[in-house]
C-alpha positions in Angstrom: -22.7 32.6 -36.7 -20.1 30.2 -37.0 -19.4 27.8 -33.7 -15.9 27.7 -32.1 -12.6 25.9 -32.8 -12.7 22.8 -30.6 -9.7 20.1 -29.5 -11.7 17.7 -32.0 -11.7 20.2 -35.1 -8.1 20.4 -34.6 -7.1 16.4 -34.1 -9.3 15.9 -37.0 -7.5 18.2 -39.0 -4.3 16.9 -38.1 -5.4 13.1 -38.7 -7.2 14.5 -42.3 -4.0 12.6 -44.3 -3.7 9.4 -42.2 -5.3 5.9 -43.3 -8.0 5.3 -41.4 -7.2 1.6 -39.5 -9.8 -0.9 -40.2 -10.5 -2.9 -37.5 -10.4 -6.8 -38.7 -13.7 -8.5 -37.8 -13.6 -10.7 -34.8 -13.3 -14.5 -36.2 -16.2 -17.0 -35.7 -15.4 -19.1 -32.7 -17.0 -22.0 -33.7 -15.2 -22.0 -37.2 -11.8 -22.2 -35.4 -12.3 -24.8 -33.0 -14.0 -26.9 -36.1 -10.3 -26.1 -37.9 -8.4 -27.2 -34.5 -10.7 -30.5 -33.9 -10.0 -31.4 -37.8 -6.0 -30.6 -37.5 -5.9 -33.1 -34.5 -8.6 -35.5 -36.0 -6.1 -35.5 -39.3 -3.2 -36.4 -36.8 -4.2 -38.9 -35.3 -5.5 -40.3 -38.4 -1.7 -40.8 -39.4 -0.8 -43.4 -36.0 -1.4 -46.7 -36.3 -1.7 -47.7 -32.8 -0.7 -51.2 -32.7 -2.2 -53.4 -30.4 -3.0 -51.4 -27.6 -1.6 -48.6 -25.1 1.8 -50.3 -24.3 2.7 -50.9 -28.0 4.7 -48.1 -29.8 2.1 -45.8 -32.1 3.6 -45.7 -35.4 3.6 -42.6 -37.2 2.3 -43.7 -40.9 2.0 -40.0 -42.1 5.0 -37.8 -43.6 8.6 -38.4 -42.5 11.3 -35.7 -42.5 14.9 -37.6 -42.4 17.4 -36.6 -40.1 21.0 -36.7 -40.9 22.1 -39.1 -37.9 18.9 -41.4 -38.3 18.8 -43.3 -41.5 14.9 -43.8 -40.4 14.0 -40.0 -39.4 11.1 -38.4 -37.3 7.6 -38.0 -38.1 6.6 -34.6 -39.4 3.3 -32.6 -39.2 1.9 -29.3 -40.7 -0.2 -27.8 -37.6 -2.0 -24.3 -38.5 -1.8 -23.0 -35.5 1.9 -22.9 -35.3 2.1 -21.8 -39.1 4.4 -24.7 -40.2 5.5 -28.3 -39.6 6.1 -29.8 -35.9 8.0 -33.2 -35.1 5.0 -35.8 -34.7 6.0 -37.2 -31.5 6.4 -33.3 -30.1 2.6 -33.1 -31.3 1.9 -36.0 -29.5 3.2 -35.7 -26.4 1.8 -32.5 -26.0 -1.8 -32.9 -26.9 -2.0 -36.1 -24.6 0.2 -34.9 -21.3 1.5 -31.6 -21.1 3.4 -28.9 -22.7 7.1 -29.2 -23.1 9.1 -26.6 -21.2 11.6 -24.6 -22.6 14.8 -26.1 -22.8 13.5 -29.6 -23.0 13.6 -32.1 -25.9 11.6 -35.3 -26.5 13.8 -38.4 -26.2 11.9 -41.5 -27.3 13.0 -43.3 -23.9 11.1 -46.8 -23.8 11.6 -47.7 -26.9 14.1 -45.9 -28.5 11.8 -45.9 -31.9 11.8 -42.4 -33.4 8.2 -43.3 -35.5 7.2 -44.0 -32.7 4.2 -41.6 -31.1 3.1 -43.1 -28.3 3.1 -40.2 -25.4 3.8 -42.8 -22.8 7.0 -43.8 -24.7 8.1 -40.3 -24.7 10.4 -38.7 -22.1 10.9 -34.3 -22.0 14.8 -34.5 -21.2 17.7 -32.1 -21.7 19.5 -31.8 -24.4 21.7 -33.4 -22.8 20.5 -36.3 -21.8 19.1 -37.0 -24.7 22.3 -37.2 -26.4 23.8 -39.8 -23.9 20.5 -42.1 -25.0 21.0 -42.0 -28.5 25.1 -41.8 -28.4 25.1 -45.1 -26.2 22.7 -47.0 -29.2 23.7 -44.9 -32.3 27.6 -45.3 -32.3 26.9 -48.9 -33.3 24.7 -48.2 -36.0 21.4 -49.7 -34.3 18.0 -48.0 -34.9 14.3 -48.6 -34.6 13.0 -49.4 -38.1 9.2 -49.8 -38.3 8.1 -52.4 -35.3 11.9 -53.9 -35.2 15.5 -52.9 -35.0 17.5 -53.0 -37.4 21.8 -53.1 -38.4 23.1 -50.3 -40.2 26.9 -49.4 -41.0 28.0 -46.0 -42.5 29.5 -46.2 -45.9 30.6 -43.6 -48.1 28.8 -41.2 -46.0 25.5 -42.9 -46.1 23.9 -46.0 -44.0 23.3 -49.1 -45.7 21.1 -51.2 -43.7 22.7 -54.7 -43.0 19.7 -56.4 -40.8 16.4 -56.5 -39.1 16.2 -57.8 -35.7 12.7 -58.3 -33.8 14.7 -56.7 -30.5 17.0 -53.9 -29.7 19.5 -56.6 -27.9 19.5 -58.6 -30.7 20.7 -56.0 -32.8 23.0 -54.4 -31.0 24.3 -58.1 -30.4 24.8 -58.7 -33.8 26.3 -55.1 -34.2 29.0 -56.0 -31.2 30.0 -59.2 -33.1 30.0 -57.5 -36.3 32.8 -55.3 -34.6 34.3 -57.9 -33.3 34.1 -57.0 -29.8 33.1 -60.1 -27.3 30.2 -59.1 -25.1 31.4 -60.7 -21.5 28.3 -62.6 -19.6 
């Protein structure tokens, strides 16, 4: 005697032509927080740190130019995120907090965009940021390594003209180079 039709005969006859779906194996745990502690250890393996928590934190690893910055901005391949992150963006948000939407990192304190250092490091808007840079930029002053240094635009690249140990001094000698008199 054969048994009755059920509800299961007929969904398994229905599904007989359909992939099964393999379910992928749950990943080690310990495996993946061994990849995230060696992504962060290789980070901070690229700072040199100066001489201590007040100095800027000089990014010594890979450097992606940026077209208004002769210098450019530290860059960094983080697996979690599948591709390359600005440094200092990696760095402010390991050591204090996640930036919100909407904000950008402007390197306040110092101004140095090498520099790391998440106590240098301001989350601004976009517009904000712009005033900060605009106000230092237009005379062609930037950070360059631990110092500042005099650049002026010619045929549409920067040609670096001096190295100053401060950001006054440079944009000193930048004002004098234009030939405008700085009233004290």
């Amino acid at each position: 005697m054969k048994r009755p039709v059920t509800e299961q005969d007929w969904e398994d006859y229905a599904n007989r032509n359909k992939p099964v779906r393999k379910v992928p194996a749950q990943p080690d745990r310990r495996k993946v927080n061994v990849q995230r502690l060696t992504w962060r250890k290789r980070f901070w393996e690229n700072v040199d740190k100066g001489n201590g928590p007040d100095d800027c934190w000089i990014w010594t690893g890979r450097i992606s130019k940026a077209p208004r910055n002769p210098v450019g901005y530290g860059a960094f391949s983080v697996p979690d995120v599948g591709g390359d992150m600005a440094a200092h963006r990696i760095a402010y948000e390991l050591v204090r907090e996640r930036i919100a939407p909407g904000l950008v990192i402007d390197h306040e304190v110092c101004g140095n965009t090498l520099c790391v250092n998440p106590f240098h490091l301001e989350a601004v808007t976009y517009k904000r940021n712009s005033e900060t840079r605009s106000r230092i930029a237009f005379l062609g002053v930037f950070p360059y390594r631990r110092a500042w240094a005099y650049f002026q635009r010619e045929n549409g690249s920067y040609v670096m003209i001096s190295i100053h140990a401060t950001k006054a001094e440079a944009v000193r000698v930048a004002l004098k180079r234009l030939e405008i008199e700085i009233l004290s």
